[in-house]
C-alpha positions in Angstrom: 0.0 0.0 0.0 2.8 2.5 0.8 4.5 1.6 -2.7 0.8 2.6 -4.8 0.8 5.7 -2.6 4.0 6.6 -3.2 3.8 6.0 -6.6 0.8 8.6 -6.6 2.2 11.3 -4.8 5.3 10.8 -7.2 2.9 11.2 -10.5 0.9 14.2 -8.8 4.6 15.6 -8.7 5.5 15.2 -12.4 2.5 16.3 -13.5 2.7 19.3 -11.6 6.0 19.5 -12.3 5.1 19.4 -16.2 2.5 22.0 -15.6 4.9 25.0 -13.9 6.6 24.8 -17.3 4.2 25.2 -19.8 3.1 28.9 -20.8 -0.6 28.6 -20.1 -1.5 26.5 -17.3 -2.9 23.2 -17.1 -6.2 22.3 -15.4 -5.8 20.1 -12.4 -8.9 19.3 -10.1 -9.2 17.6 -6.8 -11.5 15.6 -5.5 -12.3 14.8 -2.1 -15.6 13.3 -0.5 -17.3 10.6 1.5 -20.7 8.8 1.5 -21.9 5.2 2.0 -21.5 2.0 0.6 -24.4 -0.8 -0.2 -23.2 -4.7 -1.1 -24.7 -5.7 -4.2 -26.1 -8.9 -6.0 -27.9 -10.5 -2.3 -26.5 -14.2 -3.8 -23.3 -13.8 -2.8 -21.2 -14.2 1.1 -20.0 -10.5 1.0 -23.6 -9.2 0.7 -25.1 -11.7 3.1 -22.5 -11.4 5.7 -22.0 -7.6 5.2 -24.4 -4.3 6.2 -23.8 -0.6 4.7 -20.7 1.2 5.6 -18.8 4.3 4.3 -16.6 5.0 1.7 -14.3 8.3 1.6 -12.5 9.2 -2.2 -9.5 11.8 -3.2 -8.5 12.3 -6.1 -6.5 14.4 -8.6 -8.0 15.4 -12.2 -6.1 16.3 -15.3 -9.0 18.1 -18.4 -7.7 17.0 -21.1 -10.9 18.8 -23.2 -13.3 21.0 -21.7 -15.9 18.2 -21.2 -13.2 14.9 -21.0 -11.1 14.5 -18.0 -8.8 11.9 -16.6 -8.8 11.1 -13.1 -6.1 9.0 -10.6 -8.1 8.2 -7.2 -7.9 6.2 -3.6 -10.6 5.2 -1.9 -11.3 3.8 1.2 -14.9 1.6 2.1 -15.2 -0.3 5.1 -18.2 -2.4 5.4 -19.4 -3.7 9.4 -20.3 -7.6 9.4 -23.9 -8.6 9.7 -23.9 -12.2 11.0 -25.9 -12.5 13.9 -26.7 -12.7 16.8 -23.3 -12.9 19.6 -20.9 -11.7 16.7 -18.9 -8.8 18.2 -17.0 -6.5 15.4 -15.4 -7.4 12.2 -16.0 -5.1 9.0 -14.4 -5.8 5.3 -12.1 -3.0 4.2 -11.7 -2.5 0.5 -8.7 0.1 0.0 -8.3 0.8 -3.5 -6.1 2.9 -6.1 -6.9 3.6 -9.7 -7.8 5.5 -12.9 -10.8 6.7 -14.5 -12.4 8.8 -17.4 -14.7 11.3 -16.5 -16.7 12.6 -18.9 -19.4 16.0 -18.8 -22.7 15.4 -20.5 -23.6 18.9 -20.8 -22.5 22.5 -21.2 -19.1 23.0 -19.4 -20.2 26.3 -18.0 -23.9 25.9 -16.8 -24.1 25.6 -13.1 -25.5 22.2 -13.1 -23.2 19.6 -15.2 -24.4 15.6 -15.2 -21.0 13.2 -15.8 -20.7 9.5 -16.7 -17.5 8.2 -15.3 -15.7 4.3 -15.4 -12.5 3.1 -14.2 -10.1 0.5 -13.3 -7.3 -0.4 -10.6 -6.5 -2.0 -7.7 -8.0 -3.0 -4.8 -6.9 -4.2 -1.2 -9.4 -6.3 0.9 -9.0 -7.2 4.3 -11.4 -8.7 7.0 -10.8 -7.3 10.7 -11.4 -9.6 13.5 -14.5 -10.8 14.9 -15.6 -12.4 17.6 -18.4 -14.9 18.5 -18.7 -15.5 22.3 -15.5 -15.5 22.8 -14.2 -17.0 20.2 -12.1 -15.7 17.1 -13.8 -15.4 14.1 -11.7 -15.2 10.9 -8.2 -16.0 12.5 -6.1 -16.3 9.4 -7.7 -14.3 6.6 -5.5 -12.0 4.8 -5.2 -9.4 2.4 -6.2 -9.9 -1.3 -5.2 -7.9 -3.9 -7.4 -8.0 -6.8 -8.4 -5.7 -10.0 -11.8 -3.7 -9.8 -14.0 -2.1 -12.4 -16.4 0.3 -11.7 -18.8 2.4 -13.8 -21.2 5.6 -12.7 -22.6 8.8 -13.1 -23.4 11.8 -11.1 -24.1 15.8 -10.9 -21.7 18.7 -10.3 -22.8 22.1 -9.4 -20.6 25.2 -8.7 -20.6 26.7 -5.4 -17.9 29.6 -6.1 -15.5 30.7 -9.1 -12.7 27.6 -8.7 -15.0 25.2 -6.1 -17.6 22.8 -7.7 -19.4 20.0 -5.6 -20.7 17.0 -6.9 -22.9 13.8 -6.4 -22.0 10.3 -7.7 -23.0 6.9 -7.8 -21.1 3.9 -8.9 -20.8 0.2 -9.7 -18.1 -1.1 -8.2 -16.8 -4.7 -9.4 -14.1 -6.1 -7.6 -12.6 -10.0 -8.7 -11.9 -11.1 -5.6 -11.3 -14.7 -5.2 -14.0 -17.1 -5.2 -17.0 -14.9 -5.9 -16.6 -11.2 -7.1 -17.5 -8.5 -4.6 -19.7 -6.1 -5.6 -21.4 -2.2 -4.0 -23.0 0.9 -4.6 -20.9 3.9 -3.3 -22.9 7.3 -2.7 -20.3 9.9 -2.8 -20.8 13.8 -2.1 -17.6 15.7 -2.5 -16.2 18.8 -3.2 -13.8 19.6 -6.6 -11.5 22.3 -6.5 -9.6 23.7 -9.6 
């Protein structure tokens, strides 16, 4: 994890770097927010075994047109166990670290901008211990890396000259081993540029 963050901060540098030395500036965003999370398709163990949580995002944006934009992003979703009766903690944590088009669906400078955006990256799951009278539940479960997909769309509305904030909703698709994981993030964030 502290390699893919690394490697982040050290692409945010060059880009910025880049940017100082071109004539006319380049248009970065950023992106920060939080919501909640819902598991998906009720068939599988990580829906039946898990409840809603939260999800937080960052991000930095690069426009490459006035209505395309690529985006690199963490996220972080934690999702509290729901097995019972007499089961004391646990949650999933998803960490994850990827890229994504974004795309405007309307006029660039009206105040209220609908997007479609899909990506792709990393992600890190990890189950925290649980208990059930006493007794440890998931003693040796580890971290998984695996590859998500996700796909959404959502609204941005200014709020001041260089501050836009904005409501999204995604599919998230994670191939995790066995059976893929799957949720709904709500986000509501703020984008500054």
């Amino acid at each position: 994890m502290k390699t893919l963050f690394c490697t982040f901060i050290a692409c945010a540098a060059l880009i910025a770097g880049a940017t100082a030395q071109t004539p006319n500036p380049v248009p970065f965003s950023l992106y920060a927010g939080g919501g909640i999370g819902f598991p998906l398709e009720p068939d599988t163990a990580f829906s039946q075994a898990n409840k809603m949580g939260f999800s937080l995002l960052g991000g930095l944006g690069y426009r490459f047109m006035p209505a395309l934009e690529g985006m690199i992003k963490g996220e972080y979703n934690s999702f509290p166990n729901d097995l019972g009766a007499g089961v004391d903690g646990g949650t999933v944590q998803i960490s994850m670290i990827g890229a994504a088009v974004r795309a405007g669906l309307g006029v660039p400078t009206a105040s209220f901008r609908p997007f479609a955006l899909a990506g792709f990256g990393a992600a890190f799951t990890e189950r925290t211990e649980a208990t059930l009278e006493d007794s440890l539940l998931f003693p040796e479960w580890e971290r998984e890396t695996s590859v998500y997909f996700d796909v959404g769309g959502g609204l941005e509305f200014s709020l001041a000259p260089k501050v836009s904030a904005f409501l999204m909703g995604r599919y998230v698709y994670i191939s995790t081993e066995g059976e893929p994981t799957s949720f709904l993030p709500v986000t509501l964030g703020l984008k500054f540029f």
